[in-house]
C-alpha positions, 0 to 999 in steps of 0.5 A: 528813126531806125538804129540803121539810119541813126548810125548812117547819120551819125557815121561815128561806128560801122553799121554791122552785117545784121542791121542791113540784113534787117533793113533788107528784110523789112524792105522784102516785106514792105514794111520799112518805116516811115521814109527809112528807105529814102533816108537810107539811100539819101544818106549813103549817096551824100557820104559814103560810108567807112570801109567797114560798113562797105563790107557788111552791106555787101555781105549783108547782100551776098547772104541772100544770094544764091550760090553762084555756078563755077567761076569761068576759067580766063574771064574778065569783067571789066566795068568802072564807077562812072561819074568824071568827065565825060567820055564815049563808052570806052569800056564797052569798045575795049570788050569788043577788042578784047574779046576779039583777041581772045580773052573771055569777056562777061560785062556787066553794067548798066543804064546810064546814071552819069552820063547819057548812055550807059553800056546797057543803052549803047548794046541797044543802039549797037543791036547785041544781046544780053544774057538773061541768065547764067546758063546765057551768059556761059553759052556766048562765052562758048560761042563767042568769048564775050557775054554781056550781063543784064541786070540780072547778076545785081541783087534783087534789093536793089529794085525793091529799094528803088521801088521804095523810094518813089516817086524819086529816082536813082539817077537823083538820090542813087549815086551810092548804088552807081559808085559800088555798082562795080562791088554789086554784080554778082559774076563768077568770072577769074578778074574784074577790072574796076575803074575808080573816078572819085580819088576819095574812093580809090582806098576804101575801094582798094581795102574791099578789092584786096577781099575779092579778085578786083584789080583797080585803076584811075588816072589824074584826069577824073576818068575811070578807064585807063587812058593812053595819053597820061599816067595811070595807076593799076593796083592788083593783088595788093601792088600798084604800077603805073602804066602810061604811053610810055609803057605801051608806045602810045602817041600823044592826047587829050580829053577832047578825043574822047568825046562822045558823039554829039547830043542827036548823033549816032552814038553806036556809029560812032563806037564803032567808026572807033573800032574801025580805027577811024577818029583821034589816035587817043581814042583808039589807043585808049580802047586798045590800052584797056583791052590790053589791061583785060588781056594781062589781067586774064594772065594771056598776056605778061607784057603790056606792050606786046598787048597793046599790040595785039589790040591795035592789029583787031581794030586795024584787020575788022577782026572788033568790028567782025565780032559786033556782026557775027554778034548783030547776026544771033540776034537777027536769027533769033538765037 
C-alpha cells in the first residue's frame, strides 16, 4: 500500500503537497500501483478529507497548471457541488438572466453526476456553444457577456485518474471529484459563486474559499443555489449574511416548483418556458434571486433588492430569452 493511501485511509495526518504530486506523477506515467488509483478515489469519495489535505491536493494540481491569462475584470462563475434534492438546472437559467442584465458571465460545470442532466447536457439540448479555449471564452465574454467553459479549465489528471479506474465509473466511485468540482476549474474570472449542498462540507469549504475569490452559499433544504422562498446563507470575504424572501420581496414556495421537467419531457423547453416567465413564481424568483447574487458579487449591484429587480424585468421583456437566440444564432452560422 502506498504512504499516499495508507494516510487517506488511516486519515489521522494530512496527506502533504509532495505525496499527491508523486501520486499525479506515477499516474502520467502509468505506473501507479496496483489498484492505487482506485483505492485513492474510493477512499476520497467515502470520507472526505480534512482541510488541509483539501489544500495540498489542490495545490498539488495547480503546480502543474499552466499560468492562467489576466483575470477578466467584473466576471463571475457561478456553479454548486451538486448532490441535495433535485431541481431543474437553476444555476444555469440564472446565467442567462445575469448575463442578460449585464454581468460578465464564464460557467463552468459539467456532465450530470447527481442528477440527470448536468449544465454541460442542458447547453446541448439548449443548442449553446461552449468555449474550448481561453482565447473562446474571452472572445464571447466580448461579443456576448457570457461563455461557457468546457471541460477544458479542469486538470488534466482528472481524466487520466478516470482512465485508470476502469472499468468503474465516476458517477460510481467520483463523488469526491463532483463535491470539489467547483475548487477544480481553473478560470481567471473576479468571483465564483459557489454553492454547498452537504452542511458537512460548508466549513471545510469555507476555510479553502477564505484563500481564493469564492463567496459560498447554502440553505436548510439541501440545495446548493439560493432559494427565493426560505433562508439562505451567503458567506463572503470571511462574513456571513443571510438572504431570504424578505430580503428581496419574493413570494412564497416550495421545493415541488423547482421540479425538473419530467423523465422523456423537454428539459431545454422547460428552461426556457422558466425564462420566459412562464411556471411557478418560486421558480423564477429562484433564478432571478441567484442572478441578483452574481450581480452583487460582481460589485454592479450593492442592494439585493434593486437587484432582483433588475433580474425580474430580463425574464419579463425576453431580454434571457433573447440571449439564448442571439447565442443559438453563432452557432448556427458557424461562429
Amino acid at each position: 500500500m502506498s504512504d499516499l493511501l495508507q494516510s487517506l485511509v488511516r486519515g489521522a495526518e494530512p496527506v502533504g503537497r509532495q505525496a499527491w504530486a508523486d501520486f499525479w506523477e506515477r499516474l502520467h506515467e502509468r505506473r501507479p500501483n496496483h489498484g492505487e488509483a482506485l483505492a485513492v478515489l474510493a477512499s476520497l469519495s467515502t470520507r472526505t478529507p480534512a482541510t488541509p489535505t483539501l489544500e495540498s491536493f489542490l495545490g498539488s494540481l495547480s503546480d502543474r497548471r499552466a499560468p492562467l491569462p489576466e483575470r477578466w475584470p467584473g466576471t463571475v462563475n457561478l456553479v454548486g457541488t451538486g448532490g441535495g434534492p433535485a431541481t431543474f438546472n437553476l444555476t444555469t437559467a440564472a446565467v442567462l438572466v445575469a448575463a442578460a442584465t449585464g454581468v460578465p458571465i464564464v460557467k463552468t460545470g459539467s456532465r450530470g453526476y447527481s442528477s440527470r442532466y448536468g449544465s454541460i447536457d442542458i447547453l446541448d439540448r439548449l443548442g449553446l456553444p461552449t468555449a474550448r479555449s481561453y482565447a473562446e471564452c474571452e472572445d464571447r465574454l466580448g461579443r456576448f457577456g457570457l461563455a461557457f467553459a468546457s471541460g477544458f479549465v479542469y486538470p488534466a489528471e482528472l481524466t487520466e485518474l478516470a482512465r485508470a479506474v476502469l472499468p468503474y465509473g465516476m458517477r460510481q466511485i467520483g463523488r469526491f471529484v463532483n463535491l470539489l468540482g467547483p475548487f477544480l476549474a481553473a478560470v481567471p474570472v473576479e468571483v465564483q459563486l459557489t454553492g454547498v449542498s452537504s452542511p458537512e462540507l460548508w466549513e471545510s469549504f469555507a476555510e479553502l474559499a477564505a484563500e481564493r475569490r469564492v463567496w459560498l452559499v447554502r440553505n436548510g433544504l439541501g440545495v446548493d443555489e439560493l432559494l427565493s422562498f426560505t433562508a439562505n446563507t451567503v458567506r463572503a470575504n470571511g462574513r456571513e449574511l443571510s438572504v431570504g424572501p424578505e430580503t428581496v420581496g419574493a413570494a412564497d414556495g416550495t421545493l415541488a416548483d423547482l421540479a425538473p421537467a419530467p423523465e422523456g419531457a423537454d428539459a431545454a423547453g422547460h428552461l426556457l418556458d422558466l425564462l420566459r416567465g412562464h411556471g411557478p413564481a418560486a421558480a423564477v424568483e429562484s433564478i432571478c434571486l441567484n442572478a441578483a447574487a452574481a450581480a452583487v458579487a460582481s460589485g454592479r449591484s450593492t442592494d439585493w433588492a434593486e437587484a432582483f429587480a433588475t433580474a425580474r424585468a430580463a425574464v419579463a421583456d425576453g431580454a434571457a430569452v433573447g440571449l439564448v437566440e442571439r447565442l443559438r444564432r453563432e452557432v448556427r452560422a458557424g461562429v
